[in-house]
C-alpha positions in Angstrom: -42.2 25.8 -101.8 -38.6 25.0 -102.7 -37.9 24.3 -106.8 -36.8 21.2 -107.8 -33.3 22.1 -109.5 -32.6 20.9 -113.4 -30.2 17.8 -114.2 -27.2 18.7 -115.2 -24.7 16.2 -116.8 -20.8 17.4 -118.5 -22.7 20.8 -118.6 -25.5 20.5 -120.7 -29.0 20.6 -118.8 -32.1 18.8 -118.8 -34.8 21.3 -118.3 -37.3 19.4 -115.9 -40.2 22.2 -116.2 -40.9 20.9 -120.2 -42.8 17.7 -119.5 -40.1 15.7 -118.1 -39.9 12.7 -116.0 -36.9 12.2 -114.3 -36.2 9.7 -111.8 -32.4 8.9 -110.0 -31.6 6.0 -107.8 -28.7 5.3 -105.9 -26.7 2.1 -104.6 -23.1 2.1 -103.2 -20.7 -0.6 -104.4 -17.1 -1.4 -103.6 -14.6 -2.7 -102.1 -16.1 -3.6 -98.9 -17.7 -7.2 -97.9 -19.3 -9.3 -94.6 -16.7 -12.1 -93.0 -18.3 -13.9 -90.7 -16.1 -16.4 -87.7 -16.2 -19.5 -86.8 -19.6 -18.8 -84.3 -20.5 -16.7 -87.3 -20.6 -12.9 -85.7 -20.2 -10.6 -88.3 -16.6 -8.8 -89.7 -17.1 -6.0 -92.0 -14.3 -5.2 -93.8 -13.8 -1.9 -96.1 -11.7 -1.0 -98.6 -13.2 1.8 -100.4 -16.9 3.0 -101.3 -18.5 4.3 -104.5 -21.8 5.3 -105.7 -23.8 4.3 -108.7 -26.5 6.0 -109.2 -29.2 5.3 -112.2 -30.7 7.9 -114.3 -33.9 7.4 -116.2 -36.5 10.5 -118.0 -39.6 10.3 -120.1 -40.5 13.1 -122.0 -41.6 15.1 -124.7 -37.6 15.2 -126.1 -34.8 12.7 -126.0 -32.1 14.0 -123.5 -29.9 15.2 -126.2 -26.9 13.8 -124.6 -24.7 12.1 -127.6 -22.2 15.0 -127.9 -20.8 13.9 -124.9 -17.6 12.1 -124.7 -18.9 9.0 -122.7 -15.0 7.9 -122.8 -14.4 10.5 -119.8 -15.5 11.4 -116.6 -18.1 14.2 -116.5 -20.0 16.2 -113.5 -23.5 15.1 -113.0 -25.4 17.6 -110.9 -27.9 15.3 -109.2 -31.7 15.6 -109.4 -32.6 13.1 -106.4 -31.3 14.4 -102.4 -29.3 12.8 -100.0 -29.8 13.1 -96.6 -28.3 12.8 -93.1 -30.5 12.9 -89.6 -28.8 14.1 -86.3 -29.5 14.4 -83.2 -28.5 17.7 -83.5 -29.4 21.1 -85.3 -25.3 21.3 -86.7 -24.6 18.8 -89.7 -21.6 18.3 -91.6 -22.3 17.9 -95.3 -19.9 16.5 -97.8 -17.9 19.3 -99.8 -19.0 17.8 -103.5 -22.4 19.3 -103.6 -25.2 21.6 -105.8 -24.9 25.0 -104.9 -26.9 26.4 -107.3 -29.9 23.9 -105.0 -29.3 25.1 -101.1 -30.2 22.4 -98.6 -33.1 22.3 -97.2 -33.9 20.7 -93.9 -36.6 19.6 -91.3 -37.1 19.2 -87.3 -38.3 15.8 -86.3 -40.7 15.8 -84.0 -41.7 13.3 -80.9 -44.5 12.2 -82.9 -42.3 11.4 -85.7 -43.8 14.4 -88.1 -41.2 16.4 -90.3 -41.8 20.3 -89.9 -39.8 22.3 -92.5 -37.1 24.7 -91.0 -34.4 26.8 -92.2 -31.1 25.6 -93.2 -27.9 28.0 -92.9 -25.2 26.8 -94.8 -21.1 28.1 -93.7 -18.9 26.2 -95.7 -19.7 22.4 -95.4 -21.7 22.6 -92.5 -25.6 23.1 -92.1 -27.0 24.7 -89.3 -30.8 23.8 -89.0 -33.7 26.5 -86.9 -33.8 25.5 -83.6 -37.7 23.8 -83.6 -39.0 23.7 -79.5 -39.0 19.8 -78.9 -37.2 18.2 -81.8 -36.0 15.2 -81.0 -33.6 15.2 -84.1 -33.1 17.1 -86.8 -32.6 16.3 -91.5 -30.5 18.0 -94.0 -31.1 17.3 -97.8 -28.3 18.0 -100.3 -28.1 17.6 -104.0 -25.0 15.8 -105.0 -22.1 16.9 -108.0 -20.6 13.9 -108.8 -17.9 12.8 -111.0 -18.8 9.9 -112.7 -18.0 7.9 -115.9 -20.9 5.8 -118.0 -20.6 2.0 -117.3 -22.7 1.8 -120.8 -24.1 4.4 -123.5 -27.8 6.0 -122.7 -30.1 3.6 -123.4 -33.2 5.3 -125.6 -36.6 4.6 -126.4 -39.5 5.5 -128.4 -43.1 5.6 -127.9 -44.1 6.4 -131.2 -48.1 6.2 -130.5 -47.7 8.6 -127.6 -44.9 10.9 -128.9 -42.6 10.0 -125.7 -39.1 9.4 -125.7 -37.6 7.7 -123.0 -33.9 7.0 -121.9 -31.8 5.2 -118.9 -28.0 6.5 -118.1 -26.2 4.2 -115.5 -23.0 6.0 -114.0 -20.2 4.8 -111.4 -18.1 7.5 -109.2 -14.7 8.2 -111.0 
């Protein structure tokens, strides 16, 4: 059973083994919008794309995260995969990732089942088992972002059940 790795953010870690609850979400934003014509078919147009991603925990601590200098960027080692299918068992993955959380990947089958393979990593590219039959194949990576705080870390306290909870929105730098 593969581990699932600790959040990390400007270097100081989030244990998730002490009671934690960590959830992450992502959304991309930018520079990139839907024209439509005069019989109204569809123009996309892109300039750039960014992440935001949204951080939220519940646990038996607060995050311990106001020695940071929110001012700056600062890595976040992401807690929550991406993924990419392919029709193939080769994928490329994007350079800015975990490695101290390998990949891990599965074969799809015909049925539309998910059996758990082996994932080879060389560089930036994953090289799935071979599974007899798979119609396609799905790499998950954990992201290293550099991101800056749109706003401080949000914190709460639940003072009847001893649980401290907190929120961290973030934008790529």
């Amino acid at each position: 059973m593969r581990q699932q790795p600790d959040l990390i953010i400007g270097g100081l870690r989030l244990p998730l083994r002490v009671g934690a609850e960590v959830q992450q979400a992502y959304e991309e934003f930018g520079g990139f919008t839907v024209l439509r014509l005069g019989a109204g078919a569809a123009v996309p147009q892109q300039a750039w794309r960014k992440l935001r991603t949204t951080l939220s925990g519940r646990g038996i601590a607060p995050p311990g995260l106001s020695a940071l200098n929110w001012s700056a960027p600062v890595t976040l080692a992401c807690v929550e995969g991406r993924s990419i299918q392919s029709a193939t068992n080769v994928v490329t993955l994007p350079a800015a990732r975990r490695v101290d959380a390998p990949p891990y990947g599965w074969a799809i089958t015909p049925a539309g089942m998910l059996m758990p393979t082996a994932v080879a990593v060389a560089g930036n590219t994953a090289t799935l088992q071979p599974v007899a039959g798979a119609v396609g194949y799905q790499v998950v990576w954990y992201p290293l972002l550099t991101v800056i705080a749109i706003a401080g870390v949000r914190s709460t306290w639940d003072a009847v059940g001893a649980v401290a909870g907190w929120e961290l929105v973030m934008e790529e730098a």
